[in-house]
C-alpha positions in Angstrom: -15.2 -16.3 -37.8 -15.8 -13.8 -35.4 -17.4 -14.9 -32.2 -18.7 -13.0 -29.0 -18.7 -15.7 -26.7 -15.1 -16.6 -27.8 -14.0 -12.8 -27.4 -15.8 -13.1 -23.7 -13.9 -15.6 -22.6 -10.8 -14.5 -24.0 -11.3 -11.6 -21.6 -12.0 -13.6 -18.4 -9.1 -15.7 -19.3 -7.3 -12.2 -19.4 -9.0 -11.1 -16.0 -7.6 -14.4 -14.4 -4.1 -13.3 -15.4 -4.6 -10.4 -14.2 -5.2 -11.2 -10.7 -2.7 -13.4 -10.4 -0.3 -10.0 -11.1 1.1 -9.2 -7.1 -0.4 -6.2 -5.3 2.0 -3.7 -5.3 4.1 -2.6 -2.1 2.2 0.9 -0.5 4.8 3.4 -1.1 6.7 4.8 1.9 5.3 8.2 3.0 7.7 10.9 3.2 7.4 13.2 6.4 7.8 16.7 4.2 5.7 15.8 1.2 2.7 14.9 3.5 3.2 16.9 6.5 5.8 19.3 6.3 6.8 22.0 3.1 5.3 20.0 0.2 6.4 22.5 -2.4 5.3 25.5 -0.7 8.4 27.8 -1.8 8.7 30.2 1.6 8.5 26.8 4.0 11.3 24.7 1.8 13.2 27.9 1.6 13.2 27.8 5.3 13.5 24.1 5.6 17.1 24.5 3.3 18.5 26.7 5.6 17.9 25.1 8.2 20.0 22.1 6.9 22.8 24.8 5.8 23.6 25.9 9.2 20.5 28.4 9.5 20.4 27.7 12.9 23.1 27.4 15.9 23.7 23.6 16.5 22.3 23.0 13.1 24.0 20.8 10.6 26.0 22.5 7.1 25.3 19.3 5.5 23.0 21.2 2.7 25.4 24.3 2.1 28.3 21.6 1.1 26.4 19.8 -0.8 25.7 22.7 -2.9 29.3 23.9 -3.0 30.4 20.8 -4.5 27.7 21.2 -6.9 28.2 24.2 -8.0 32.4 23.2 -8.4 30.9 20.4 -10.8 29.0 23.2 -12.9 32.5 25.3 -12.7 30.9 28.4 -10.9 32.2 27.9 -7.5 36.0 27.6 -6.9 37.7 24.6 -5.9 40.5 26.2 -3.8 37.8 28.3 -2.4 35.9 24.9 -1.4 39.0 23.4 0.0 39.4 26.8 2.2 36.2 26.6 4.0 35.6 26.5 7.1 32.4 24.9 7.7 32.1 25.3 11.1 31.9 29.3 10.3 29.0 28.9 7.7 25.7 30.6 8.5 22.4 30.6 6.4 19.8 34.1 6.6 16.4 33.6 4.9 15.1 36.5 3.3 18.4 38.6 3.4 17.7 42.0 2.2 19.1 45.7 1.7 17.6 49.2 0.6 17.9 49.7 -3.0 17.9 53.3 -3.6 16.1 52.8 -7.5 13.3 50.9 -6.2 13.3 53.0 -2.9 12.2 49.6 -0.9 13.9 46.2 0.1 14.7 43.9 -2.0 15.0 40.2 0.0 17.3 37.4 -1.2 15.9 33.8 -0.6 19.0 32.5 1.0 22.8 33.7 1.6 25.1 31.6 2.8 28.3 32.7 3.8 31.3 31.5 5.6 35.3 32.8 6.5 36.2 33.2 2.6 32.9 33.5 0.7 29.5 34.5 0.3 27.1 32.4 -1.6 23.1 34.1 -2.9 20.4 31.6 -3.8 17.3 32.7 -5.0 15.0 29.8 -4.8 12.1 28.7 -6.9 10.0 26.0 -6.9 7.1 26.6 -9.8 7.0 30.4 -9.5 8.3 32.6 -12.6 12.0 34.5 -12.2 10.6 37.3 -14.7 10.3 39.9 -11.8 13.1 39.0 -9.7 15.2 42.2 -9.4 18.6 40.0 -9.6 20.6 43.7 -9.9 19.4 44.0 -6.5 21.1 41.0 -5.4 24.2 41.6 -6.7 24.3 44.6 -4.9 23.8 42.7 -1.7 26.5 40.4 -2.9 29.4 43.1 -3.2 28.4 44.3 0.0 30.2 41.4 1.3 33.5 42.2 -0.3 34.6 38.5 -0.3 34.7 36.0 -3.0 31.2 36.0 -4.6 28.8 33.5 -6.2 25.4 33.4 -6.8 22.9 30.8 -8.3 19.3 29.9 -8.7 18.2 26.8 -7.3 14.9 25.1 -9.1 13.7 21.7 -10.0 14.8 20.0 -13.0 11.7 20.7 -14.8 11.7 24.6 -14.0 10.3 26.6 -16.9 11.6 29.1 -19.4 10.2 31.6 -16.9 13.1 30.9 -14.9 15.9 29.9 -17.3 16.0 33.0 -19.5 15.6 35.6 -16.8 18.1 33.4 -14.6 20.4 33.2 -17.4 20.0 37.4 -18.4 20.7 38.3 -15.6 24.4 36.3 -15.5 22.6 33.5 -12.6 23.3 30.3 -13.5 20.9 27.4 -12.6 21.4 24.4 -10.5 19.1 22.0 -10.2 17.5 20.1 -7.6 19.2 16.7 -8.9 22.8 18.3 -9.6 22.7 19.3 -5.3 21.3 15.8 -5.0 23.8 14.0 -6.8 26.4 15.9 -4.4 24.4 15.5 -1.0 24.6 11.7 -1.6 27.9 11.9 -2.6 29.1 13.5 0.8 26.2 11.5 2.6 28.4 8.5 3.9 31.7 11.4 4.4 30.0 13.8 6.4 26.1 12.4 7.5 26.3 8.8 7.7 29.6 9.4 10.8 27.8 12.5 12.8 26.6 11.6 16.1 23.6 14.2 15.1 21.4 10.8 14.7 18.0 13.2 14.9 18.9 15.2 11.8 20.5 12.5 9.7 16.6 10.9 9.5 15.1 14.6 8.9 18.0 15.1 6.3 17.5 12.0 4.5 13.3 12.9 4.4 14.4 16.5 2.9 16.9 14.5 0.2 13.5 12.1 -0.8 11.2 14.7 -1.0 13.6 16.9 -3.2 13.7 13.9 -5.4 10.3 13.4 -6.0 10.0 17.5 -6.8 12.9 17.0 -9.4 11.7 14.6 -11.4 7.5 15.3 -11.1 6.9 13.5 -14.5 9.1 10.9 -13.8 7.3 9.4 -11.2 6.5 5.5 -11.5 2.5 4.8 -11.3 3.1 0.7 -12.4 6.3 -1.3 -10.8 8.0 -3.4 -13.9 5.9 -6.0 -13.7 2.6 -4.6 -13.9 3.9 -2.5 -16.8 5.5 -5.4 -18.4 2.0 -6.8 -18.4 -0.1 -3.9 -19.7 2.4 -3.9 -22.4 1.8 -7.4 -23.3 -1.9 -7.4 -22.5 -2.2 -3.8 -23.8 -5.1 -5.3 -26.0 -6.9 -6.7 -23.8 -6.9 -3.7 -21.4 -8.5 -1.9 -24.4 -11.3 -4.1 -24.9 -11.7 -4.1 -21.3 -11.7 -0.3 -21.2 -15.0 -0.8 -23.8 -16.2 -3.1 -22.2 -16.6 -0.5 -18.9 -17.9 1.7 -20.9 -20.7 0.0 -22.8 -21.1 -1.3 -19.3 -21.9 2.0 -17.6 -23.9 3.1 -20.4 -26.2 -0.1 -19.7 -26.5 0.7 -16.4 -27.8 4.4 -17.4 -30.4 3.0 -20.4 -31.6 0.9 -17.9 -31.6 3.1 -14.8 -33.4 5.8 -17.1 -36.4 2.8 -18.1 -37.0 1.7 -14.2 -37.6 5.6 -13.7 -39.9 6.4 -16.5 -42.1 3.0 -16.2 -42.0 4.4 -12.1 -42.6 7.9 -13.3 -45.0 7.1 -16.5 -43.1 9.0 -18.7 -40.9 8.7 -21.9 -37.2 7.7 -21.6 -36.6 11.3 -23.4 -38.1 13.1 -20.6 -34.9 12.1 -18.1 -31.6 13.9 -18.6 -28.6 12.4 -17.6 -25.0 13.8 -18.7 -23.1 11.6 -21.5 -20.6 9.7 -18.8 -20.7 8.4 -15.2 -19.7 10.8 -12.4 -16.8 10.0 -10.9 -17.0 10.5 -7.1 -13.7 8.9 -6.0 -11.5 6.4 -6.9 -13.8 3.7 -7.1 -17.2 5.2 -6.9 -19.3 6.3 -9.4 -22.6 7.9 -10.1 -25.4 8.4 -13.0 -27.6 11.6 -11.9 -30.6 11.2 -13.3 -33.0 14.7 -14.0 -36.7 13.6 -14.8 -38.0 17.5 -16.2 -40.8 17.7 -14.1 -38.4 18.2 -11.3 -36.9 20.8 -12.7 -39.7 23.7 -11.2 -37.4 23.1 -7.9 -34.0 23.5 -9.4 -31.8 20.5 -9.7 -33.6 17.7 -7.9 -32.5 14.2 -9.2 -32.6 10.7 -8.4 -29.0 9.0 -8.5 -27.5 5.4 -8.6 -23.9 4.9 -7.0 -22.2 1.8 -7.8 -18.9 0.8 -6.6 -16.7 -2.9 -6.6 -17.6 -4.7 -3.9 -17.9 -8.9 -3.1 -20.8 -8.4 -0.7 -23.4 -8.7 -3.7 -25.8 -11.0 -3.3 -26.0 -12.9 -6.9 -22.9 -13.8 -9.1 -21.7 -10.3 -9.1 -18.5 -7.9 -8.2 -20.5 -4.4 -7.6 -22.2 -2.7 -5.0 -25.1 -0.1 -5.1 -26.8 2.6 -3.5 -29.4 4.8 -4.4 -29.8 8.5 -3.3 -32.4 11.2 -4.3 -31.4 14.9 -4.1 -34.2 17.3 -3.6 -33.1 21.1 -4.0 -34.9 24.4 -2.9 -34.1 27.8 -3.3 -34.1 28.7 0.5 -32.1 27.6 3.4 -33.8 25.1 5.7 -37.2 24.7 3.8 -40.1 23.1 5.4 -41.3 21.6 2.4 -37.6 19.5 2.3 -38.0 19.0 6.6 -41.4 17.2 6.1 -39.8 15.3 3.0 -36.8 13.9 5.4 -39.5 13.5 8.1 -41.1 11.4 5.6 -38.6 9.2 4.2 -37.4 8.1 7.5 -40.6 7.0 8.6 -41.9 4.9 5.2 -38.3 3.2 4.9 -37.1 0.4 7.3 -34.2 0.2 8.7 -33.7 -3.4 8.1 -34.6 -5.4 5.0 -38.3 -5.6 4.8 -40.4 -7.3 2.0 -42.8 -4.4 1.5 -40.1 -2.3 0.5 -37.5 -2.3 -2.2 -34.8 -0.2 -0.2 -33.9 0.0 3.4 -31.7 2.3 5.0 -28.9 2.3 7.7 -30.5 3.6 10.6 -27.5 5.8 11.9 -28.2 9.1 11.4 -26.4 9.1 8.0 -29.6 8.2 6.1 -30.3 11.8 5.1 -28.5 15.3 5.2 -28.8 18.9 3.9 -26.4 20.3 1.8 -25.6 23.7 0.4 -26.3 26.0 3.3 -29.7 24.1 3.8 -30.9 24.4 0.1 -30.6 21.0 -0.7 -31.9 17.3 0.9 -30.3 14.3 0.5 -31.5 10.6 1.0 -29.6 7.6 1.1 -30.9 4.3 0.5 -29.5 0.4 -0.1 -31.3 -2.2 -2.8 -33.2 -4.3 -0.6 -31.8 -7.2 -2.9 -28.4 -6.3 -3.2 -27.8 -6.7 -7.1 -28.2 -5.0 -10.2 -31.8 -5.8 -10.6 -32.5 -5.1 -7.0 -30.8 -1.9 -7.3 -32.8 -0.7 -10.9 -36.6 -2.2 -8.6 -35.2 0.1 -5.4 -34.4 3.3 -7.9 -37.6 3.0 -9.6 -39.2 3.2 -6.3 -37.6 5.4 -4.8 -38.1 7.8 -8.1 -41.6 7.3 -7.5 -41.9 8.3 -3.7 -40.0 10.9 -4.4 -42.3 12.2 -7.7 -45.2 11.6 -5.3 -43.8 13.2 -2.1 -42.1 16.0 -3.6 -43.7 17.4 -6.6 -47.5 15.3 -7.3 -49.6 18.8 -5.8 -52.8 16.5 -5.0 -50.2 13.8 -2.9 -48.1 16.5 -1.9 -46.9 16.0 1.6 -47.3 19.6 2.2 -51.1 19.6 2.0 -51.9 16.3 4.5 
């Protein structure tokens, strides 16, 4: 026999479990994917060569480890790689040369070259190969009258954009993991002994954010244990999904009564959108539009609610409630004697003749919009649910009176 209460505990049990699960490590920040490159095409490109002797002084551990991945694939020879010498490798970004049909340069990401070889990379990241004048390049290449090879370098994922044109054109593909497999491979040979101690840490940075480019829909959201549990719990996260939403949609029923029993109007005469804005990761918002605001545009009266343990009854959610008054010219005096209003009738510290209260640090109201709109900012004088449905109501109402009542109209006092 079905039972809600049973269901309801069911689900705390469920939310006990849960919390018991560990909170999972942060994950390292790597250098290049926050600060540096990111997947920025032109900066990796640079980036690359740097790593494959771009530079005097710099290290060749890069252009190796793309030689030996390239012998893997067969389309480099392994006499060839045995013949290098890699103190003789140089790396030029954008290597170009006239080409007479086009009547313009035509730049090549990267060419590497060295005593018995020369080596073309055009790289790409997310961008199309469709207009790549490969012909061009292999122009370049001959130039060089030495052994020749050529590939295009692109993450694992890389689309059919890149692939067939690549493939046309008689440029094979290698692959982000394929010059990773090789780069740690060689790590512990040729990067691990070096006494180049500054780039083996900016090397190792460029090898982890290549990784997490290669394999974008790979990445891991849950550790194993987490996911071992949603799998097993699956059920209950459902029902706790519905739960969140029949939730939220309390909190707007009931957030739409407080303001038309402030208001004196019907339910029906609020607008409000069919889910919760989403603000952040946490923090969410019902806008609420009572119609006889709209003669000014948008205006609205909103209620923000967040998790938080500071609540002052048996509860695990925070609120704050914010009115937002719009006008359609910058820096309105009818929106400057509003803010001029609201800071005087609302205490800074919780007072009983008044349902909200605010901070009292000059972030209690701002404009927005080049001056068109007004915001205020107000906390539940009782921090709860039902202090935060008294403070909306009330704050609906100063506002309706302030704002847009002609015969209480601030304007005309």
């Amino acid at each position: 026999m079905y039972s809600e209460s049973n269901d309801l505990a069911a689900l705390e049990r469920f939310f006990e479990k849960l919390a018991l699960l560990p909170k999972p490590e942060p994950l390292t920040p790597n250098l290049f994917s926050v600060a540096g490159p990111g997947q920025n095409e032109n900066r990796l490109s640079d980036l690359m060569a740097f790593f494959m002797g771009g530079y005097p002084g710099a290290p060749h551990w890069l252009a190796k480890a793309v030689l030996h991945a390239l012998v893997r694939k067969e389309r480099f020879d392994h006499d060839h790689l045995q013949q290098v010498d890699w103190e003789a490798v140089t790396t030029e970004r954008e290597a170009g040369s006239w080409n007479v049909e086009s009547e313009s340069i035509k730049r090549l990401d990267l060419l590497v070259s060295g005593n018995n070889f020369v080596l073309g990379i055009e790289h790409k990241v997310w961008a199309s190969a469709t207009n790549n004048p490969f012909y061009a390049y292999d122009d370049l290449l001959k130039s060089y009258e030495v052994n020749i090879y050529k590939c295009v370098l692109c993450p694992d994922d890389s689309k059919e954009g890149v692939q067939a044109p690549a493939t046309n054109a008689g440029w094979p593909t290698l692959s982000y993991s394929e010059v990773l497999v090789s780069a740690y491979e060689l790590y512990g040979k040729d990067v691990a002994p070096s006494d180049q101690t500054k780039w083996q840490i900016f090397y190792q940075e460029l090898l982890q954010h290549l990784t997490s480019i290669a394999h974008p829909t790979e990445e891991k959201t849950m550790t194993k244990v987490e996911l071992n549990f949603s799998l097993k719990h699956f059920n209950d996260l459902y029902e706790a999904s519905q739960r969140l939403e029949q939730f939220e949609q309390e909190l707007m029923a009931e957030g739409k009564s407080h303001i038309a029993a402030a208001l004196q109007i019907a339910t029906s005469d609020i607008h409000t959108k069919k889910k919760p804005e989403i603000w952040s990761e946490e923090t969410r918002v019902w806008r609420f539009f009572p119609s006889a605001w709209s003669n000014t545009g948008a205006s609205q009266i909103c209620l923000v609610y967040y998790p938080s343990s500071e609540s002052e009854g048996d509860e695990s959610i925070g609120f704050e409630v914010r009115a937002y008054l719009e006008s359609q010219v910058s820096s309105d005096p009818w929106l400057k004697k509003i803010e001029r209003a609201f800071l005087k009738v609302t205490p800074v510290t919780k007072h009983p003749d008044c349902t909200w209260y605010r901070e009292g640090h000059g972030n209690d109201t701002w404009p927005e919009t080049a001056g068109r709109w007004l915001a205020l900012s107000a906390w539940p004088r009782e921090y709860t649910k039902t202090g935060a449905m008294k403070a909306l109501g009330d704050l609906a109402k100063w506002v309706d009176e302030h704002a847009f009542e002609t015969e209480t109209n601030i304007a005309d006092s």
